[in-house]
C-alpha positions in Angstrom: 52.7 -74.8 -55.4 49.8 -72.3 -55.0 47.6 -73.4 -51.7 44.1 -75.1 -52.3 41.0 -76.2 -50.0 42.2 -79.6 -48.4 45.7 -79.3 -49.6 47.8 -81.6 -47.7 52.0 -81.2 -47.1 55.0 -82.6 -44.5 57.7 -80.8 -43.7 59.4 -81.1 -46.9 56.7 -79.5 -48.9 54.2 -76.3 -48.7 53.4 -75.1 -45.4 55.4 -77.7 -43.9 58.6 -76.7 -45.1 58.5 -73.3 -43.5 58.3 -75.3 -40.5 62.0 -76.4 -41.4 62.5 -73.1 -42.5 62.4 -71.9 -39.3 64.2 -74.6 -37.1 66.7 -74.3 -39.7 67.4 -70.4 -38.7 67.0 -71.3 -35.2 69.8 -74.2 -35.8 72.2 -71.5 -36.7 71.4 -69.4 -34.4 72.7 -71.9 -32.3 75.8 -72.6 -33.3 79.5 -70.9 -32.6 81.0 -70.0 -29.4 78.8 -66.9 -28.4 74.8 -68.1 -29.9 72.5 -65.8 -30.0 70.0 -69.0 -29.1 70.1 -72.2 -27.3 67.8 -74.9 -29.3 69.9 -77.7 -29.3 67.1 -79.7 -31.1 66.9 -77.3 -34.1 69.5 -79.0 -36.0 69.0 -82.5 -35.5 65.0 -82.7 -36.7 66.0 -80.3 -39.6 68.8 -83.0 -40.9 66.1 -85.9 -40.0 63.8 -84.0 -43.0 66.9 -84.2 -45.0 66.1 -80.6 -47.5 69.9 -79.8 -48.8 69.3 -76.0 -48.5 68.0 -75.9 -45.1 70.4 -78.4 -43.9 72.9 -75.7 -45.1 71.1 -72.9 -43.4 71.6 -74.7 -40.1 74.8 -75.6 -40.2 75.8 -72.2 -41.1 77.2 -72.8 -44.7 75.1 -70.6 -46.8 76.7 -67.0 -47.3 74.0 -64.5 -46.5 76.3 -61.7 -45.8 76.0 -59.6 -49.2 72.1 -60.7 -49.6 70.8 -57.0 -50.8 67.2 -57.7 -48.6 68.8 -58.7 -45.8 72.3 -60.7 -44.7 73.5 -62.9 -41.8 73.0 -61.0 -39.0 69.8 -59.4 -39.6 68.7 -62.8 -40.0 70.4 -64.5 -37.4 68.7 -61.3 -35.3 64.9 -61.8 -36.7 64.7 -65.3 -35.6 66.5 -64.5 -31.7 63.7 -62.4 -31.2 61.0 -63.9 -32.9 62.2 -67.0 -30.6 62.7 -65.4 -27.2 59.7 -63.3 -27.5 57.3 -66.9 -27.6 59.9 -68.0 -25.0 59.6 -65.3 -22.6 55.6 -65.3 -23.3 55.7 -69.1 -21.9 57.9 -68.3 -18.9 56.3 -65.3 -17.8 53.1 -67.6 -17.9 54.3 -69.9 -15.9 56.0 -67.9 -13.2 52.5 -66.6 -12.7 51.1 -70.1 -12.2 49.5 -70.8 -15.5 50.0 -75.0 -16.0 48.1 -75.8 -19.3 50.1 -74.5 -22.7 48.9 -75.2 -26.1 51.1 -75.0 -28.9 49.1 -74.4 -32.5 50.6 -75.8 -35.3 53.7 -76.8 -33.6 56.0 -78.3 -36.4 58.9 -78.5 -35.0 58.3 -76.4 -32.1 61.0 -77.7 -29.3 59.6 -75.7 -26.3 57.7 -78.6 -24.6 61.9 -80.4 -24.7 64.0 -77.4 -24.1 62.1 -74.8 -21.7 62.6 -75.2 -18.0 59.2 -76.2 -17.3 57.2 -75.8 -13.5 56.1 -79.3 -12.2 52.7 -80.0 -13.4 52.8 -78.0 -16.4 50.7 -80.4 -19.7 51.7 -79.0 -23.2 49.6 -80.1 -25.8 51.0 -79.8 -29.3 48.4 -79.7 -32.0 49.8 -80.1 -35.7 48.7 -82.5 -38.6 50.0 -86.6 -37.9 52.2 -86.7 -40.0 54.1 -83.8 -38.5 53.3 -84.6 -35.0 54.6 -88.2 -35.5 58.2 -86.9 -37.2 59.3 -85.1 -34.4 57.8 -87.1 -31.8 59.5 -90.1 -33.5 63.7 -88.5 -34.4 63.4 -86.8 -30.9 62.8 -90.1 -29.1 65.1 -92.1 -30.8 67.6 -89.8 -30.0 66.8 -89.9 -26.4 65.7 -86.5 -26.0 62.9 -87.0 -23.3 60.4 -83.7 -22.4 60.7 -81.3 -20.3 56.7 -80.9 -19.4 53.9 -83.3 -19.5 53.8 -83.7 -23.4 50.1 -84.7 -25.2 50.1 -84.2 -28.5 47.1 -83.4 -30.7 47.2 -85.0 -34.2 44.7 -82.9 -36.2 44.2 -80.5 -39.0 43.7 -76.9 -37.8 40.7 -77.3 -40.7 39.0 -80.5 -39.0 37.7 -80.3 -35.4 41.0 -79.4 -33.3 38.9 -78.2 -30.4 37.2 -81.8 -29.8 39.9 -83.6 -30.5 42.0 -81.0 -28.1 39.6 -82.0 -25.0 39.6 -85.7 -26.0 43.8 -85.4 -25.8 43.1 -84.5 -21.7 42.4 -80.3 -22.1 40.5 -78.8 -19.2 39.2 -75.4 -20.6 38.0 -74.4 -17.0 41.8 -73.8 -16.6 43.8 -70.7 -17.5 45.9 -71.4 -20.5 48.9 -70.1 -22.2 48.1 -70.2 -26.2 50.7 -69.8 -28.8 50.1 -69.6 -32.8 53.7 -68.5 -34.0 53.9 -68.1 -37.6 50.5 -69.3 -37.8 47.6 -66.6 -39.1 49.1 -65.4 -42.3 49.1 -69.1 -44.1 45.3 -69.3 -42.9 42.3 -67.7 -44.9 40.8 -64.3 -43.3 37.4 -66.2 -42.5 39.7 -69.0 -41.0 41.9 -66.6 -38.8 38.5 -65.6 -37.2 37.4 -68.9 -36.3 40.4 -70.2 -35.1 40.2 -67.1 -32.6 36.9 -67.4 -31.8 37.8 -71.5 -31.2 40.7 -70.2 -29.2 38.2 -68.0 -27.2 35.5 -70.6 -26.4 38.0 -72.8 -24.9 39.8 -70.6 -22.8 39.0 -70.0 -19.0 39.3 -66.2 -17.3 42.9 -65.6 -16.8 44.1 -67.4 -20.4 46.9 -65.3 -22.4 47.6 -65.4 -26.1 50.5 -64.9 -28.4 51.0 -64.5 -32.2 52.2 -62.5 -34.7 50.8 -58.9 -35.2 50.4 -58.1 -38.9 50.5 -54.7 -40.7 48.2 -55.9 -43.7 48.8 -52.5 -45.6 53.0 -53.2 -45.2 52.5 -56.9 -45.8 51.9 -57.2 -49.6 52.1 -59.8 -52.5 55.2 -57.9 -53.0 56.9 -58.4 -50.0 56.1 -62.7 -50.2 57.6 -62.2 -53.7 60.9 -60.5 -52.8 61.2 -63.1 -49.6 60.6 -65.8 -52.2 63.2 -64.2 -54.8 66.0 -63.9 -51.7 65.4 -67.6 -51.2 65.6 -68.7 -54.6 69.1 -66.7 -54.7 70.5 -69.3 -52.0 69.1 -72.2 -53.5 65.6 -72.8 -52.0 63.1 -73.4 -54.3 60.5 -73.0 -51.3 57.9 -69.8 -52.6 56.3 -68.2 -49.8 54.3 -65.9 -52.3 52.8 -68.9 -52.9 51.3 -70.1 -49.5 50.3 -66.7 -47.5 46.8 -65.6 -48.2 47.4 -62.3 -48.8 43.9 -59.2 -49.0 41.8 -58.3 -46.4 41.5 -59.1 -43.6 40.8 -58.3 -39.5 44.0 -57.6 -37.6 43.9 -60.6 -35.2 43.9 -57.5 -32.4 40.7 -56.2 -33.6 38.7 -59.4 -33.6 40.2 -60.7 -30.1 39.3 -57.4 -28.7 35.8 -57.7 -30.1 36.0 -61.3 -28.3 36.6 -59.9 -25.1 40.4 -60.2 -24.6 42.4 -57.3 -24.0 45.5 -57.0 -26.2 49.0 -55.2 -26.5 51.4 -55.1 -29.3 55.2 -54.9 -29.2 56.2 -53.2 -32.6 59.5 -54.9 -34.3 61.3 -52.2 -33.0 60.7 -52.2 -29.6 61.1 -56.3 -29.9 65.0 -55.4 -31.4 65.4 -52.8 -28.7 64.3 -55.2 -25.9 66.8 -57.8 -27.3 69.7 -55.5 -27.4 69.9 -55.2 -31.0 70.0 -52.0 -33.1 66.8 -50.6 -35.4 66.4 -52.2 -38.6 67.2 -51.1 -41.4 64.6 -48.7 -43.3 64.5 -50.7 -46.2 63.2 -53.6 -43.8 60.6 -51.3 -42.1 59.3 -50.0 -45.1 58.3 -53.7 -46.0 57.0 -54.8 -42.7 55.2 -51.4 -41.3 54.0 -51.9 -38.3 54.3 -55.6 -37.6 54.8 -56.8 -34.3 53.9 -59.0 -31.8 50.7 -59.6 -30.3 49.9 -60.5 -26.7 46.4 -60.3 -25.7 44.5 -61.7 -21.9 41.6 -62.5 -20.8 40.0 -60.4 -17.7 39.9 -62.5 -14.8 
């Protein structure tokens, strides 16, 4: 279903169902003798949601091998790195003393149960209720406790996250460590800006950022439509084209820059280099350009 204004999902439906999308790829990334990942929460939220397909996907039964977009591997690979690149972002932010982490849209983020987190360190997870009070909910009644100080912020992104972000205990004369994985491309241009600028106000000298970096020319309606036909072939009837706002827009680079934060990007190469994996195919790069990841600081 197309996205509206003031649609609303869980994470069986819309939006919400990439959420379980994704935990289910990290689930099976997980699994076997030699994982590429270690999130062993992946696979027990993504059975709580109960979805047949992605179930499948993360216990490793869908064959993905001959898939002519991409099989197995390159998928298993995508997600290791998309993963240990937000992972590493956290570490290194802690290791250099940062103590307040915000998570955007954190579905079913596991970072504030399975990172080795410094003591003191508060993560605030900011997602709609209904999704915050899932996961908080199958992860306590299995007796999986946090690793971190664990606040969670149940909001729309839409509605006034920043107050209610404050009201949940956020200090934003601290340095913070801000991620919005898989975030920006379901959100509206104008909406990408203020949730930057949001981002911005909030955030103390010393604050560091990390997302997604886009290549809107390479990132077409075509590419959403041929993700969405790969998923239909192994039984999801989840259709991305649907729910990305594709057109213009400003690279989230361009505007943080223009908001004072100084930015880097790691192409998707260099990310499967730094992982020890080999360059993608060209049929891949062709259909993701230049995309990346973004990292971006504010002066101190």
């Amino acid at each position: 279903m197309a996205r509206t204004e003031g649609d609303t999902w869980d994470l069986a439906s819309s939006v919400g169902a990439t959420a379980t999308s994704v935990a289910a790829n990290r689930a099976f990334a997980s699994r076997g003798p030699d994982p590429l990942l270690h999130d062993p929460y992946a696979d027990l939220l993504v059975e709580a949601v109960g979805l047949p397909h992605f179930i499948r996907v993360a216990r490793g039964e869908i064959d993905f091998d001959d898939d002519p977009l991409f099989g197995a591997r390159q998928m298993l690979e995508q997600i290791t790195v998309r993963t240990r690149f937000f992972d590493d972002f956290f570490t290194e932010a802690a290791a250099d003393g940062i103590r307040q982490v915000v998570i955007l849209a954190s579905g079913l983020d596991t970072r504030a149960y399975r990172l080795d987190w410094p003591a003191g360190t508060v993560v605030y997870e900011i997602d709609q209720p209904a999704v915050i009070e899932f996961k908080t909910t199958v992860l306590a009644e299995a007796g999986v406790t946090p690793a971190a100080e664990r606040r969670t912020v149940a909001v729309d992104l839409r509605d006034d996250w920043p107050a209610a972000l404050r009201a949940a205990g956020f200090d934003p004369d601290q340095p913070t460590a801000w991620i919005a994985e898989g975030l920006l491309i379901y959100l509206p241009p104008d909406a990408q800006d203020r949730l930057l600028e949001h981002i911005t106000a909030l955030s103390a000298a010393g604050s560091r950022l990390a997302t997604e970096h886009m290549d809107a020319k390479a990132l077409t309606g075509d590419w959403a439509k041929q993700m969405a036909a790969r998923a239909r072939r192994h039984g999801s009837d989840v259709d991305v084209s649907e729910l990305f706002y594709n057109g213009p827009r400003t690279s989230a680079a361009d505007h943080l820059n223009s908001l004072g934060w100084q930015t880097s990007v790691l192409s998707s190469s260099d990310a499967y280099q730094r992982q020890g994996f080999g360059p993608l195919p060209d049929h891949l790069v062709s259909m993701i350009g230049d995309s990346g990841y973004l990292t971006a600081r504010l002066p101190q």
